[in-house]
C-alpha positions, 0 to 999 in steps of 0.5 A: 465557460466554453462548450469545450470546457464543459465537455471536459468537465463531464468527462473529467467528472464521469472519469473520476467517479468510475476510477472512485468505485474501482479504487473503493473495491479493489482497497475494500477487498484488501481490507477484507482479506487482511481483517477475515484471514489471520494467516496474511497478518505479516508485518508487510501486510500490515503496511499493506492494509494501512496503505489501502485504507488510505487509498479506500478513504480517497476513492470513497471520500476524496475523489467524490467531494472534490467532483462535487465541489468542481461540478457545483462551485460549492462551498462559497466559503474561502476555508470550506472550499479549500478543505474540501480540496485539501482532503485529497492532499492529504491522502495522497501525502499519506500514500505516498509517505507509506511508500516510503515507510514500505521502502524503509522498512525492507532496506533496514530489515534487508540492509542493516538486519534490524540495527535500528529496532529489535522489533519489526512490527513496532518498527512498523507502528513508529514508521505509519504512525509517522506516515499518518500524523506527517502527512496530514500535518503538511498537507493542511499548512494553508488551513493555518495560512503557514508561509502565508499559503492562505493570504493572496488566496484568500483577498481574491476569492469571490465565493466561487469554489474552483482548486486553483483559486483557494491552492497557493500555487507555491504550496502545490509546487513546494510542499506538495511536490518538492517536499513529498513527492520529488524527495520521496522519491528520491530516496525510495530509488536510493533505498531501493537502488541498496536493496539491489545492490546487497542482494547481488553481493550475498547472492555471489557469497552463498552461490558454492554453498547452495545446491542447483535448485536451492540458488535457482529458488532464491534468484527467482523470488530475488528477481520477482522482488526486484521487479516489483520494486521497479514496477512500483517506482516506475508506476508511480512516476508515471502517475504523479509527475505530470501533473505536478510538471504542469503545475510548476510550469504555470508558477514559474512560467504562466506565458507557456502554461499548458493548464488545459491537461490538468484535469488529464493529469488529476485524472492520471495521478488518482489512478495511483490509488488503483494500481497499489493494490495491483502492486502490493496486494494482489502480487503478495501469495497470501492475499492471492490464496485468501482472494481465490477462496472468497470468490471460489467458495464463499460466493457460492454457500450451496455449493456443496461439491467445493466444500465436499471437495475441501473436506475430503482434501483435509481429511487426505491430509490428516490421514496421510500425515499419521501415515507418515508417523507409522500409524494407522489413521484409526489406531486411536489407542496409539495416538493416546499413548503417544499424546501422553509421552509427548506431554510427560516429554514436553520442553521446558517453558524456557525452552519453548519461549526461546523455540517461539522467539527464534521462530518469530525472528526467521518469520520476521526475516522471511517475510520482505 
């Protein structure tokens, strides 16, 4: 291998292993916030938490063994070589079926108001189950040599590691692009492209019925949605398509490949990894607030000023909550008797199921 080659090796490896630690912290602290505050349990951080631990698992576990494999050859087996380049595959299948599971998901819930399934949150078990077991079986076809992915592959390999020599280029251009990238993608513009077009629809029937400030709050948080929709599609076109143009390229055109970007190109594609908690996570409030209390409290137990500060807020809040009843903070006799009317006065169970099921309806339309 030339010099020129090997520098960009070095940089490709010492590039992949930087964005490995930044994909591996910003996911964890995705994770640690969706585990630590129940208050962010929604149904869409819940598709949130299982993308990033995906994501987490190929920047801690995907990104660096295929740098090891690259830099060292290893294995010298046909099957342990190609798993060790298969894992990233199939992590990237995931992440990408959990995009369109997100996107599916927020078109049934905002277009067909839960036709489908009575329940998001089982909606939401079925659509990542699905993301999980799919992805990972298409993404490990050429283990089981399927459409014969394995045989050319196989004859010609002499024990010397490298992904273009165990990757049938065919399952790269076929499978992996055409079927989970290209048609994803279609259907996430076509989802997306819906949402859009009911939100305008319902903002022109409920505009004479809503005051000034109440159409204003509801156009913002629509364009914020919008945005990021738009940012998400674009993001991810940017990230993976390049790569998987080149790829195509040299299968039905080798004369002008132009393979010598490829490691660019892998380079571009994981960068997705990182920018998904950038677009889901840290835009979500909730995961903002839980974030800004880890690290403005939390990394700092003496200090005691924040907590001080913390404490006296809640108290503020306690007081002028009873305030606002007509009592008096200290009156304690009071709020004993009102304690006592309020359990001899309490609904009925039925009444206070069918409260908590309406209640957990308006959240499930809420939380987009």
């Amino acid at each position: 291998m030339t010099t020129e080659g090997m520098d960009i090796i070095y940089f490709y490896a010492i590039a992949e292993l930087l964005l490995s630690i930044h994909i591996s912290f910003s996911n964890a602290l995705v994770l640690w916030v969706y585990i630590r505050s129940k208050h962010v349990r929604t149904v869409t951080n819940t598709y949130i938490f299982s993308l990033a631990l995906t994501d987490f698992l190929a920047g801690s576990l995907g990104i660096p063994l295929t740098v090891i494999s690259v830099l060292t050859k290893s294995p010298g087996s046909f099957y342990g070589c190609l798993f060790v380049h298969l894992i990233l595959c199939i992590l990237c299948t995931i992440s990408t079926f959990h995009m369109l599971a997100i996107a599916i998901d927020k078109y049934v819930t905002i277009c067909c108001r839960d036709r489908v399934f009575s329940s998001r949150r089982r909606r939401a078990i079925f659509l990542l189950a699905t993301s999980w077991i799919s992805g990972f079986f298409i993404a490990i076809l050429p283990m089981f040599n399927v459409f014969g992915f394995a045989e050319q592959t196989k004859k010609s390999f002499e024990n010397t590691c490298e992904f273009t020599k165990v990757v049938d280029y065919r399952y790269l251009v076929y499978i992996i692009f055409g079927a989970t990238i290209v048609a994803p993608t279609i259907i996430i513009v076509i989802l997306y492209s819906s949402i859009y077009k009911r939100i305008r629809t319902e903002e022109q029937q409920v505009k004479c019925l809503l005051r000034q400030s109440e159409r204003e709050k509801r156009l913002q948080g629509r364009r914020k949605l919008i945005r990021i929709l738009l940012i998400l599609v674009v993001s991810y076109g940017i990230c993976w398509y390049p790569l998987y143009i080149i790829n195509t390229i040299d299968h039905f055109a080798p004369d002008f490949s132009i393979s010598k970007f490829t490691l660019y190109t892998v380079i571009l594609s994981h960068m997705s990894c990182a920018l998904n908690p950038l677009i889901y996570a840290y835009g979500m409030p909730g995961f903002k607030k839980a974030l800004r209390a880890f690290f403005n409290i939390q990394t700092d137990p003496n200090n005691t000023c924040a907590n001080y500060s913390c404490y006296m807020r809640s108290t503020n809040q306690k007081q002028r909550s009873i305030s606002v009843r007509g009592l008096s903070p200290y009156d304690t006799s009071t709020q004993q008797q009102n304690l006592a009317t309020r359990k001899i006065s309490a609904p009925a169970p039925s009444l206070l199921d069918h409260n908590r099921q309406r209640r957990r309806q308006t959240v499930d339309h809420i939380d987009l």
